[in-house]
C-alpha positions as semicolon CSV with decimal commas, in nm:
position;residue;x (nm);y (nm);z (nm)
1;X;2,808;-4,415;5,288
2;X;2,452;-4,568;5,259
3;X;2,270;-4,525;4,879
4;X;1,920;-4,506;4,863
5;X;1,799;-4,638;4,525
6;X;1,552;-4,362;4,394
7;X;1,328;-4,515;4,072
8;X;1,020;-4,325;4,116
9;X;0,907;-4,559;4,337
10;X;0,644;-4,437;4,639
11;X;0,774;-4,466;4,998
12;X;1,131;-4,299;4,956
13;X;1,118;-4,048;5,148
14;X;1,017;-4,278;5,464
15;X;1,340;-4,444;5,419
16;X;1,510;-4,087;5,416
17;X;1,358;-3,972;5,745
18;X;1,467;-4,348;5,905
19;X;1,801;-4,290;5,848
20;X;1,782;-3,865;5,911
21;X;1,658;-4,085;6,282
22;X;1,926;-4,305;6,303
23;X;2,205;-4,004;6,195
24;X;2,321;-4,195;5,926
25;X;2,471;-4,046;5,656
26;X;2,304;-4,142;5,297
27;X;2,293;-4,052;4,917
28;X;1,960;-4,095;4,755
29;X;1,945;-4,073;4,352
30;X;1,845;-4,195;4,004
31;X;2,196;-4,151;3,858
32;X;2,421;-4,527;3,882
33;X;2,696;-4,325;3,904
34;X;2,636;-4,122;4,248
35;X;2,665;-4,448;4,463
36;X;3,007;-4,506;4,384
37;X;3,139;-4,364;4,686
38;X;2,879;-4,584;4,874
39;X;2,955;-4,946;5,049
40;X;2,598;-5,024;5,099
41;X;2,276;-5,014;4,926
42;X;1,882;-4,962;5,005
43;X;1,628;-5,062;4,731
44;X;1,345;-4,960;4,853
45;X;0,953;-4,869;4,721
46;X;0,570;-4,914;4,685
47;X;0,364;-4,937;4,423
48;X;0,366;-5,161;4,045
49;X;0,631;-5,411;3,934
50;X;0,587;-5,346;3,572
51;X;0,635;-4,956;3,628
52;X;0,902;-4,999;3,869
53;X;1,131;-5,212;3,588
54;X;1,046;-5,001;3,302
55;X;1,168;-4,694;3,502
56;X;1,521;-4,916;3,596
57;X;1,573;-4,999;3,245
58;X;1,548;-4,586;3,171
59;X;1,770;-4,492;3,385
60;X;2,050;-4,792;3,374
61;X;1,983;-4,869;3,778
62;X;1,856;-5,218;3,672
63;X;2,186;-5,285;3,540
64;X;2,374;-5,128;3,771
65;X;2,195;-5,383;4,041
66;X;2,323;-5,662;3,880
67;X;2,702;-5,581;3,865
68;X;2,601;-5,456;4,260
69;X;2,493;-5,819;4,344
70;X;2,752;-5,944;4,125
71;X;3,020;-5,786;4,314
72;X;2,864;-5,969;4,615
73;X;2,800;-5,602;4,754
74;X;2,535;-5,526;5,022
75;X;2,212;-5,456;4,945
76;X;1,904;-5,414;5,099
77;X;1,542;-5,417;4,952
78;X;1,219;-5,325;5,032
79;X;0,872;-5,399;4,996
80;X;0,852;-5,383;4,659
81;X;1,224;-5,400;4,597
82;X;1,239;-5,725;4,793
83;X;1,026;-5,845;4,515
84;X;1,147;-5,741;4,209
85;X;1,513;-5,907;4,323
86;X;1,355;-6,199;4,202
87;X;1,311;-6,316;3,833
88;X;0,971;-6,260;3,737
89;X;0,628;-6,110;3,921
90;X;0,300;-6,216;3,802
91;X;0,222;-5,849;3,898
92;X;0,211;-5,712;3,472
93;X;0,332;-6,033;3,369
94;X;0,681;-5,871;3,455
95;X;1,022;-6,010;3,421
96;X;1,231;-5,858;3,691
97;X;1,602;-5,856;3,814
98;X;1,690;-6,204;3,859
99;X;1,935;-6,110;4,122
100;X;1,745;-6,382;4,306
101;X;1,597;-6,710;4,129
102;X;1,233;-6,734;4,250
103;X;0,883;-6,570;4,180
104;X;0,631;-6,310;4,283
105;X;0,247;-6,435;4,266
106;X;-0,033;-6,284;4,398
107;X;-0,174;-6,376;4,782
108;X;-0,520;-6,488;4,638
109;X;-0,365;-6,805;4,458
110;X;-0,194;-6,916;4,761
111;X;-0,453;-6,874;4,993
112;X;-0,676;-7,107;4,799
113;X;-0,676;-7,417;4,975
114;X;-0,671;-7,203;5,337
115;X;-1,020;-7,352;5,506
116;X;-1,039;-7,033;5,664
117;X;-0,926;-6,825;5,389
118;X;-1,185;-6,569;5,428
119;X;-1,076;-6,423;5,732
120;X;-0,798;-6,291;5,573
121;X;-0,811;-5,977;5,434
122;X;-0,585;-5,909;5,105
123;X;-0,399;-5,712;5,119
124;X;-0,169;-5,826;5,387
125;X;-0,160;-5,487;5,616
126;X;-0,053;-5,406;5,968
127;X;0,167;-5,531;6,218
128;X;0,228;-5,858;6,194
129;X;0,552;-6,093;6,406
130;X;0,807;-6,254;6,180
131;X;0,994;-6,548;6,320
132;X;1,324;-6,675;6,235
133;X;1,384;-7,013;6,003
134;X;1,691;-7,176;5,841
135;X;1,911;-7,027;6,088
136;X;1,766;-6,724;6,089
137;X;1,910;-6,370;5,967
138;X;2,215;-6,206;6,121
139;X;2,062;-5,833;6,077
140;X;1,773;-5,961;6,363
141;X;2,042;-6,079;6,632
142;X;1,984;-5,795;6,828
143;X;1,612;-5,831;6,797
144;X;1,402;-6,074;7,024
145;X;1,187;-6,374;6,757
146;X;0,896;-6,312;6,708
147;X;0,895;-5,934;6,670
148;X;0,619;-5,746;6,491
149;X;0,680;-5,544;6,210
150;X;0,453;-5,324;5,936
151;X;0,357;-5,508;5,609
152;X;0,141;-5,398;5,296
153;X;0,139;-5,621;5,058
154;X;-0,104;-5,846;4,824
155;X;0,228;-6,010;4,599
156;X;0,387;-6,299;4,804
157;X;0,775;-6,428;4,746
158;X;0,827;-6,761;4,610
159;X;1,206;-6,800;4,613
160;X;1,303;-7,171;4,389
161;X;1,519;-7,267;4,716
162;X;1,371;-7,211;5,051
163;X;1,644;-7,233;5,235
164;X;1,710;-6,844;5,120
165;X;1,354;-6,741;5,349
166;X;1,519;-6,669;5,685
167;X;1,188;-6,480;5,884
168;X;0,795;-6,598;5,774
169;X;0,525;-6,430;5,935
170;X;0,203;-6,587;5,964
171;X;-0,102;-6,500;5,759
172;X;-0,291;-6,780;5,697
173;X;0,014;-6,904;5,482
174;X;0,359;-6,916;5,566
175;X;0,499;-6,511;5,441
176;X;0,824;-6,513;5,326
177;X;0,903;-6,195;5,552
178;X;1,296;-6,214;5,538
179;X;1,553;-6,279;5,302
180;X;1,906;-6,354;5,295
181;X;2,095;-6,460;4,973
182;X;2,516;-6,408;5,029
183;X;2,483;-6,026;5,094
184;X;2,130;-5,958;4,943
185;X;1,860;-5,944;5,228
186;X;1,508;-5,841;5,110
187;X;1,233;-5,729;5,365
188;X;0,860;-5,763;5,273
189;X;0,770;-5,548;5,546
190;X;0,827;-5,211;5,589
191;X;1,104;-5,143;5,869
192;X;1,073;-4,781;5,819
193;X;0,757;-4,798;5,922
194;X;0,779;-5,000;6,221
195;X;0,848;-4,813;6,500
196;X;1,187;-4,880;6,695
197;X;1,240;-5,269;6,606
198;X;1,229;-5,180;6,231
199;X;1,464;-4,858;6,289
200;X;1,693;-5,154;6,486
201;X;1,745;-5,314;6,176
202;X;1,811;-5,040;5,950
203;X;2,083;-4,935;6,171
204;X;2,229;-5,259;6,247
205;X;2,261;-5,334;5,788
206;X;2,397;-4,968;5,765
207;X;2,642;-5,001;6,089
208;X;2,759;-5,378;5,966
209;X;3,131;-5,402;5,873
210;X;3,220;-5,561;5,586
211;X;3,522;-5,814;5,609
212;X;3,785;-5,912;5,425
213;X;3,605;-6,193;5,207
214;X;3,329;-5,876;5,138
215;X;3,038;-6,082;5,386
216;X;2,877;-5,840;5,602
217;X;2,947;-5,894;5,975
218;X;2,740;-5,721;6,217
């Protein structure tokens, strides 16, 4: 069974309708305690990182994360749950999960020192291709490199070791687009929303087995 993390956060119900798609059978609530028939996890959402913690503190899911990723358990994020993952956003001078060490800061400061910086409109939106590094990420391998997927965002991903960024897409800087972390993987873009390569994915993390040393194997 697939859990859909459900914080108040803005693009939920996309998520729902994905997997309604796929056939996929899924649980989506506020309450810890519903996912505990559930092997897998989706953390999705849109919208402000300091909103988005205050209402996981409320309601206990922010803890309940932790032990998740503790318990080396699948998980998935989202746009702005592949974000707040990570220790702190500059996004309301936030301090976030910390299932992840690394930081959120906004486009603007890294495009800086781009000569042709101008060109590129913040936020990040539309279709843009992400391409595989550091081995790349075992939820693409049915996927060809270089795919294009949907992205809205103006907060960029700044994880302390790089080797954890396993897709960038190209937007003036380098995007961290993908990340894998033991059996965390975090999507900046929005699969949901990206037509039959991003419904690909979704089905190939909710379809993975898990094996005996609990490391998904798709």
């Amino acid at each position: 069974m697939i859990g859909i993390v459900d914080y108040n956060a803005g693009n939920i119900t996309s998520v729902e309708r994905a997997l309604e798609n796929l056939e996929i059978k899924y649980i989506r609530s506020k309450n810890p305690a519903d996912f505990s028939e559930c092997d897998k996890l989706i953390f999705p959402g849109v919208g402000d990182a300091a909103y988005a913690m205050k209402q996981l503190e409320e309601t206990g899911l922010g803890k309940f994360l932790q032990e998740w990723a503790k318990e080396n358990k699948p998980l998935l994020g989202i746009c702005l749950g592949s974000q707040i993952i990570f220790d702190y956003s500059e996004e309301g001078d936030t301090k976030c999960l910390g299932l992840i060490p690394g930081n959120i800061v906004h486009m603007e400061k890294l495009m800086a020192n781009v000569p042709d910086s101008k060109n590129y409109k913040i936020p990040h939106m539309g279709y843009n291709n992400v391409t595989m590094v550091n081995g790349g990420c075992k939820l693409f391998n049915t996927l060809d490199n270089d795919t294009d997927f949907y992205f809205v965002h103006s907060y960029v991903i700044q994880p302390h070791d790089s080797n954890v960024i396993r897709g960038i897409a190209d937007y003036g800087i380098k995007v961290p687009a993908c990340i894998q972390k033991g059996n965390i993987f975090a999507f900046q873009f929005h699969p949901e929303k990206s037509g039959k390569h991003g419904l690909e994915l979704l089905r190939n993390f909710c379809e993975a087995t898990i094996n005996e040393k609990g490391e998904l194997s798709c």
